[in-house]
N, C-alpha and C positions, 0 to 999 in steps of 0.2 A: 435874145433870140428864143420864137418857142422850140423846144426838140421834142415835143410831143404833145398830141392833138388827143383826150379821149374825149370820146364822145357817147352819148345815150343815141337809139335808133328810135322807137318808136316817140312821135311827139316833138324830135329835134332833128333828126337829120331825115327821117322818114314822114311827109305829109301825114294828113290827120286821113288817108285813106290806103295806108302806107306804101307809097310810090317815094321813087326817089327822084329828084330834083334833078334835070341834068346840071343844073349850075351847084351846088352840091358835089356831085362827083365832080365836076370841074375846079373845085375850089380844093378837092381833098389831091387830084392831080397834082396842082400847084405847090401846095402847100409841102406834098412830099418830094415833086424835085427840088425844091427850095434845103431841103434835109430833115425835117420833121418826118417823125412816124408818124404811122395814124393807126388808131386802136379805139376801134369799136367796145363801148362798155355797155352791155346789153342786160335786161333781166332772161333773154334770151339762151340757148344751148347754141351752140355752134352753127347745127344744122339749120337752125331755125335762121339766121343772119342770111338777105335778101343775096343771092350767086351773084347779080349783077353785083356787089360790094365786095365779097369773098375772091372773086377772080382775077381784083385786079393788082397788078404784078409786084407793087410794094407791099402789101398785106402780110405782116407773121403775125402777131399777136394780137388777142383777142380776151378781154374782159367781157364773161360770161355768167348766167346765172347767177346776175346782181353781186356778183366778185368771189364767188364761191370756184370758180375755177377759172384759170387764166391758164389760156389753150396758146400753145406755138406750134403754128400751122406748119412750118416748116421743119420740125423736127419730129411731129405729128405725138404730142404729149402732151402734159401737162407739167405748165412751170412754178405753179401752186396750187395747191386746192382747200378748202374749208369749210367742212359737209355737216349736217345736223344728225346725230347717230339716230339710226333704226330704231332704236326703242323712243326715244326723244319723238321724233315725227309719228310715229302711231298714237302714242300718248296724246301730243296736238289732235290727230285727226278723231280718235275719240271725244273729242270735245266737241269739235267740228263737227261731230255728228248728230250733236244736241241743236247745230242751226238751220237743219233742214237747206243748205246750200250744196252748191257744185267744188269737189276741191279738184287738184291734183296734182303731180312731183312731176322736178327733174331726178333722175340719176340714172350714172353711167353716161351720159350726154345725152339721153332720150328722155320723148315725157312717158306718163305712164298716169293712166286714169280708168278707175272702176268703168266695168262695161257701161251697165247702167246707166251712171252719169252721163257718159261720153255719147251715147242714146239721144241724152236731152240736151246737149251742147248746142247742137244747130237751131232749137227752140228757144232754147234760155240766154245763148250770149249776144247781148244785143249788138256788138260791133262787128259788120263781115269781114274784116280782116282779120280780127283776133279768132271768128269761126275757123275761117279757113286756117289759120295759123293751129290751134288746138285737133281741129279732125286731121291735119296730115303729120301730124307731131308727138300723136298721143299712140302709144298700145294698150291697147283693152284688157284688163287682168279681171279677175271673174268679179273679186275685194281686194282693194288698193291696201289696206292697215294689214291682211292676211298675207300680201303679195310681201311686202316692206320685211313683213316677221320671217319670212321664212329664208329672203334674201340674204337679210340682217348685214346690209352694205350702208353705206352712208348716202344721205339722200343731198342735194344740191340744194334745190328750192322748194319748197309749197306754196300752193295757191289756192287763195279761196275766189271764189265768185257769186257777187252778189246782185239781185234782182230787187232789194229791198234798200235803197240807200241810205234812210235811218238806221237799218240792222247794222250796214256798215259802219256807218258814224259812230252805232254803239260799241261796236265792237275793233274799233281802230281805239277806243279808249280802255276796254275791258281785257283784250289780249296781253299787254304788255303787263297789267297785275299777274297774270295765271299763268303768264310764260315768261318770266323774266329772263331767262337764260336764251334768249331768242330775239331775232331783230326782225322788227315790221315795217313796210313801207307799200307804196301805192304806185302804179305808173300808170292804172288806165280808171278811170270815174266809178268802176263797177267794182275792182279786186283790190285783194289785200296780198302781199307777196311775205315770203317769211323765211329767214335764213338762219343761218348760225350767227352770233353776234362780233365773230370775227370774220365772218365773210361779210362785207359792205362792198360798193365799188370805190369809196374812198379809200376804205384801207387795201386793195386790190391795186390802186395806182400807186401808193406808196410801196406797195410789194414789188411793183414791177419795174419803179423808177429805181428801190435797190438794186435790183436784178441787174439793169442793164448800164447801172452808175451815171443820170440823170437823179437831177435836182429837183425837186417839186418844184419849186420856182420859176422853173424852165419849161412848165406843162403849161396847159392849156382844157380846159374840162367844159363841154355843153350838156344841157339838160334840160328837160323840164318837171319831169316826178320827182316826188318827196325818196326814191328810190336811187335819185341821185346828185341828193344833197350835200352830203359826207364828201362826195370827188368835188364836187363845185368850193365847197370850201377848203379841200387840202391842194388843189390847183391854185399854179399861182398867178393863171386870170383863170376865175369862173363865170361862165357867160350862162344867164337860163333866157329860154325862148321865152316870148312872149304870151303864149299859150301855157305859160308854167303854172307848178302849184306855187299859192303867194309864197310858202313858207319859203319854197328854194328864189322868187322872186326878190322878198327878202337878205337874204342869204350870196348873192352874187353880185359881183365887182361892176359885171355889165348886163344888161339886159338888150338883147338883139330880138330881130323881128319874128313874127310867126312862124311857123315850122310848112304853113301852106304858101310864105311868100317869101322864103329863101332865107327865111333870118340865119340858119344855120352858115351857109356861104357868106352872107353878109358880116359875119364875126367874125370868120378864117380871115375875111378881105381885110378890117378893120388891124385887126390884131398880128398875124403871120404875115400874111402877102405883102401890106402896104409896113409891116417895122422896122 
């Protein structure tokens, strides 16, 4: 029996124009009268996770900012957290500042992006739902590396975004030399995501399965980003859509349908509903 569903939103449970399926929520309905949890693992903050999803009545915990914090909505805290230090993330964004790109952070559960930047967002990011997702998510600091230093908190995630695909390709291989002490990964064709190399969303469900005394074996994990590879394979069915990256296609027990034609539902059905 599964006793626990996580899942990735954008690209697996959320269409590629991020709407949510009703057969989707119907399937996650099922699934948790049945007794399964269901826990959103997003590179996402909180706030950011679509209210039709948030609101509904079995909902406490949530895998956040790519596993750097697991939120329990119903105690309203956190039941882990694993942040990149302040001076660590200035250090990256200094670097970041040699590629003439758009970056910017979670922390504290909000984003936070140079005014600037945040300027050229709605010209530079080419998908509207990730526009709108960054203009209503983001606060405007005058400089993001001076905002960081002076905070001196620990940041969640970093993001880069890129307009140059080659740059990225280069620099999905050049990063991990200059930052070893840091973990990279991708969820949308454009960005490069970057956390501390203990916060994964794999090692987030193994966090959370100690937590709550479940078994890995007894999860269940969908995907489709290289950002949520690590949970596809410490779940003990990993399902990537069909719109995944090869590597996590690769990488999983099952491959289910498109993320635009219910494949996410169509694996609950397979696997939880019909076991």
């Amino acid at each position: 029996m599964i006793k626990l569903i996580a899942f990735d939103l954008d690209g697996t449970f959320l269409d590629d124009k991020k709407n949510i399926l009703p057969e989707n929520i119907a399937a996650l309905e099922k699934a948790a009268a049945k007794g399964a949890l269901i826990v959103p693992a997003t590179g996402r903050i909180y706030k950011g996770i679509p209210e039709a999803l948030r609101e509904l009545p079995f909902m406490r915990w949530y895998i956040t900012a790519n596993g750097s914090y697991i939120y329990d909505a119903v105690e309203d805290c956190a039941a882990a957290r694993a942040e990149i230090p302040a001076e660590q993330a200035v250090a990256f964004y200094e670097y970041a500042d040699t590629l003439g790109i758009l970056y910017d952070c979670y922390q504290d559960n909000w984003g936070y992006m140079t005014a600037s930047m945040l300027a050229l967002a709605p010209d530079t990011i080419p998908d509207p739902g990730v526009r709108k997702l960054i203009t209503g998510l983001r606060a405007p600091v005058p400089e993001l590396k001076a905002y960081l230093r002076e905070k001196g908190a620990g940041v969640q995630k970093l993001q880069l975004y890129f307009t140059d695909m080659e740059q990225r390709a280069r620099e999905l291989e050049e990063l991990p030399k200059r930052f070893p002490e840091l973990a990279f990964s991708t969820s949308m064709p454009f960005n490069i995501e970057i956390n501390s190399r203990a916060a994964t969303k794999g090692q987030a469900l193994l966090t959370l399965c100690d937590l709550l005394g479940i078994a890995p074996a007894d999860t269940m994990a969908l995907g489709d980003g290289t950002n949520d590879l690590d949970m596809i394979q410490n779940a003990g069915i990993g399902v990537a859509m069909a719109n995944g990256d090869p590597t996590v296609l690769a990488a999983a027990d099952y491959v289910t349908g498109h993320c635009n034609d219910a494949g996410f539902a169509k694996a609950v059905g397979r696997f939880v509903l019909n076991g």
